[in-house]
N, C-alpha and C positions, 0 to 999 in steps of 0.2 A: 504494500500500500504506500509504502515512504516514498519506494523509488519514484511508482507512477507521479506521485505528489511531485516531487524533483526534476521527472523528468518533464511535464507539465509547464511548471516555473519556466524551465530550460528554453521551453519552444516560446511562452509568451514573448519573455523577455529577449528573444530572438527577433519573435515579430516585430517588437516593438524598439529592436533597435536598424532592421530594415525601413520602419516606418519614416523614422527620425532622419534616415540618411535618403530616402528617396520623397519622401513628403513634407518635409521640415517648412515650416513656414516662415517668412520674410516680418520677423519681429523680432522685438526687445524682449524676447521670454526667457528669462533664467529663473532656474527653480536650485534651493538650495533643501536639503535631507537629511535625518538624524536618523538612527535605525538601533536600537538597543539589542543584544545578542543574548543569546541562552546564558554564556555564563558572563554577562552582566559586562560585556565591553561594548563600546558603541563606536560607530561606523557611521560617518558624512561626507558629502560629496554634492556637486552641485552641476547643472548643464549650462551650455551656454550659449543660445540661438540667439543670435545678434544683426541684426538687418544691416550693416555694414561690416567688412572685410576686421575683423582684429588680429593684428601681427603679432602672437605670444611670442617669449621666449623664456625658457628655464633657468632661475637664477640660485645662487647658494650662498649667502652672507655669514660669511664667519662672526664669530666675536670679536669686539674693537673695530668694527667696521665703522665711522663716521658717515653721518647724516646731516644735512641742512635741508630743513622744510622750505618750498619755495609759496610765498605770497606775489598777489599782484604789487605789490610794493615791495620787494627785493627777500633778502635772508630774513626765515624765519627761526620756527624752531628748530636748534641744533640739537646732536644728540649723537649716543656713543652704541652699537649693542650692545647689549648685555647676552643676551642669547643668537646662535647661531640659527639659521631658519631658514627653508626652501620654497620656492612659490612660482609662480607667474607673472611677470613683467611684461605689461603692455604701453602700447601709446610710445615709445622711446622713452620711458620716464623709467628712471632709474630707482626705481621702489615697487615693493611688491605688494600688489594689490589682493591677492588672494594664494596662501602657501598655511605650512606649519612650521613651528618653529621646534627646538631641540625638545621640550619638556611636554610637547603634545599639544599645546593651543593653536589654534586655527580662528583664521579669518577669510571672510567671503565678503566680497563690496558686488555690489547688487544696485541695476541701473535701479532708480524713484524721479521718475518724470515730475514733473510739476508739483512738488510737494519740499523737494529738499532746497532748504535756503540756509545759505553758511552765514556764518557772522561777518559782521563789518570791521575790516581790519583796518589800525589806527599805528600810529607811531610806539605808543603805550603796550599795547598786547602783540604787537607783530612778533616777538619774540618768543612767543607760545603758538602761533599759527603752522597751519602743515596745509598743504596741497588734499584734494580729497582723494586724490592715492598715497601721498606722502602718510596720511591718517593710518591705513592698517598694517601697513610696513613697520607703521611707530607701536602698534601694538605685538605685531610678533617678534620683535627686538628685545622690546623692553621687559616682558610681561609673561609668569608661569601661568596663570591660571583668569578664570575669569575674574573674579574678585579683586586682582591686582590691580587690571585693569580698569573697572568698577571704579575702585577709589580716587584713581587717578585721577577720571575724569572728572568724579564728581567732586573731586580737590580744584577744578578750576588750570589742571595743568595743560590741557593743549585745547586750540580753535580748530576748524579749520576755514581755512579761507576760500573766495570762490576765486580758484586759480584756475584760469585758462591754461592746458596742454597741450604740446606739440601730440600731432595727430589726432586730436579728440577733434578739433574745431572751435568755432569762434568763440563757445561759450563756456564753464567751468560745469566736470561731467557731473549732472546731479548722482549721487550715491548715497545709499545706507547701506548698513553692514552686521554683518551676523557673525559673535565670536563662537567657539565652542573651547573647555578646554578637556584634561583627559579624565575626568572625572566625570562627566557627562552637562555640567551645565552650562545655561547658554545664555546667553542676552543679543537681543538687538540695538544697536544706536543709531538715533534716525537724526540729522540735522535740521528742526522742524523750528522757524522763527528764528534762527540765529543761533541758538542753542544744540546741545546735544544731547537727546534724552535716551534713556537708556531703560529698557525694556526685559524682565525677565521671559524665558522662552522657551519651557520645559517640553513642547512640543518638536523644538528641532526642525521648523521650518520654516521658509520665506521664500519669496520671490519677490514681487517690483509693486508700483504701488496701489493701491492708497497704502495709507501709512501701518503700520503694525496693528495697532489698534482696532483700527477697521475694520482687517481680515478676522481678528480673533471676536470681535462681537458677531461679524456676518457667519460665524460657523453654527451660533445658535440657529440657523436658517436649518441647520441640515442636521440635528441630531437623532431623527428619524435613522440616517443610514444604518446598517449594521452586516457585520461580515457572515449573518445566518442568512439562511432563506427564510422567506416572509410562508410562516405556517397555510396549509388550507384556511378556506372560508367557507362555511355552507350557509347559505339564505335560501328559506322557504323550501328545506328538503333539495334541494342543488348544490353541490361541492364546485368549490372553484380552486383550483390551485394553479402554482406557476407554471410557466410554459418552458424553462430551464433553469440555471444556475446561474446566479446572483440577483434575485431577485431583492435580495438587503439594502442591494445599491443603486434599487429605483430610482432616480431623479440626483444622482452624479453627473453632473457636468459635464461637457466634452469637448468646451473648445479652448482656447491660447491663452483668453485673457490671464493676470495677476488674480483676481479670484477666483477663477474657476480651477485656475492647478493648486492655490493654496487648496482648496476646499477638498482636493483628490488626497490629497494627507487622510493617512489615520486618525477619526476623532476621536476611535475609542484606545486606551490602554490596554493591547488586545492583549491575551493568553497566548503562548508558543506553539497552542495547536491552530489560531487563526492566522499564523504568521503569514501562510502563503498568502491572505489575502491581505496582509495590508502590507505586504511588499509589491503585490500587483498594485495596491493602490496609489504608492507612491510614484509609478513609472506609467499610470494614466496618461 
């Protein structure tokens, strides 16, 4: 029975990575994923469908690596690692905008169209300011865990500025971002008025916007789902039951937008024996 189960998984998640590479659609869709495991380690990872060409490249910052944040008004925050940490370099910008560092935290910067607004940098704070890639390079540098993080911010220690990047275009990319570290927990930080709020995230997921908040009040929409099938009905002496398998997940979503892939997330805390289904859920 296990294999079938396995071998099943196997074929979906085949299909659905055929899907991806012959149907993929011409948007800003990135979906980021947490996944808890039997013996209690967790696994994230994130896609990246991007409606313009992005040039990655693989980077590896040792310890004692120097760092100057860039603002639209010259040198901002400067800074040394502390931690060594691997990731993804894009835009020509010499920071990594999404990697892990030596002690297991991880960051993902994730487009937020029309919602993210950076602070106004002045001669006074420019020296706390970073680039909004400059921003998650500074946290896997710096930072073991989520809470380091956490206080940093909420110390008032870094901005970030709305800097314009070579390759990005005329305007500073909007971004928020999703830490995780190796203990399993997570926050969001979203640059929302100028500020940088910061969002617990025990779910483990994101994509693009409206802002955090949003997506996690719109899931009251859909607590109905469930990884069972939906029992018979009989009315008036007539049985009605489903027509196949998944009928739990009646009125799941199925197209691009930022809420409808959040909403394909597992809402429930499932048990190890629904696991196949809310691994299919996540790769909707």
């Amino acid at each position: 029975m296990l294999s079938k189960v396995i071998r099943d998984l196997i074929l979906f998640l085949a299909f659905c990575v055929l899907a991806l590479v012959f149907f993929k659609p011409h948007a800003q869709a990135c979906t980021g994923i947490m996944l808890r495991t039997a013996d209690e380690s967790f696994v994230h990872g994130r896609t990246c469908e991007f409606g313009i060409p992005i040039d990655y490249t693989a980077w590896v910052v040792p310890r004692g690596y120097e760092f100057v944040g860039k603002t639209p008004g010259g040198t901002g925050l400067k800074h040394t690692s502390k931690y060594a940490a691997v990731g993804m370099v894009s835009f020509n910008d010499g920071a990594i905008s999404d990697g892990m560092n030596e002690k297991g935290l991880s960051v993902g910067a994730f487009y937020f169209p029309t919602y993210a607004k950076y602070a106004d940098i002045t001669n006074e704070n420019r020296s706390k300011a970073l680039s909004p890639i400059d921003f998650p390079n500074w946290i896997l540098v710096q930072f073991a865990t989520v809470e380091e993080a956490r206080a940093a911010i909420e110390r008032g220690d870094v901005l970030i500025a709305p800097t314009v990047l070579e390759g990005w275009g005329a305007t500073p990319p909007p971004l928020h971002y999703i830490v995780y570290d190796a203990s399993g927990k997570c926050i969001v930080i979203e640059p929302l008025e100028g500020k940088l709020k910061i969002l617990d995230n025990p779910l483990g997921v994101i994509t693009n916007s409206p802002n955090f908040e949003w997506h996690i009040t719109n899931l009251r929409n859909y607590i109905a789902l469930n990884p069972l099938n939906v029992p018979p009905v009989e009315i008036k002496g007539m049985k009605f039951q489903q027509f196949g398998q998944g009928s739990g997940g009646l009125g799941l979503p199925g197209d691009f937008t930022p809420p409808s892939r959040f909403r394909r997330q597992p809402l429930i805390s499932a048990s190890s024996k629904f696991f196949t289904f809310s691994t299919i859920s996540t790769f909707q």
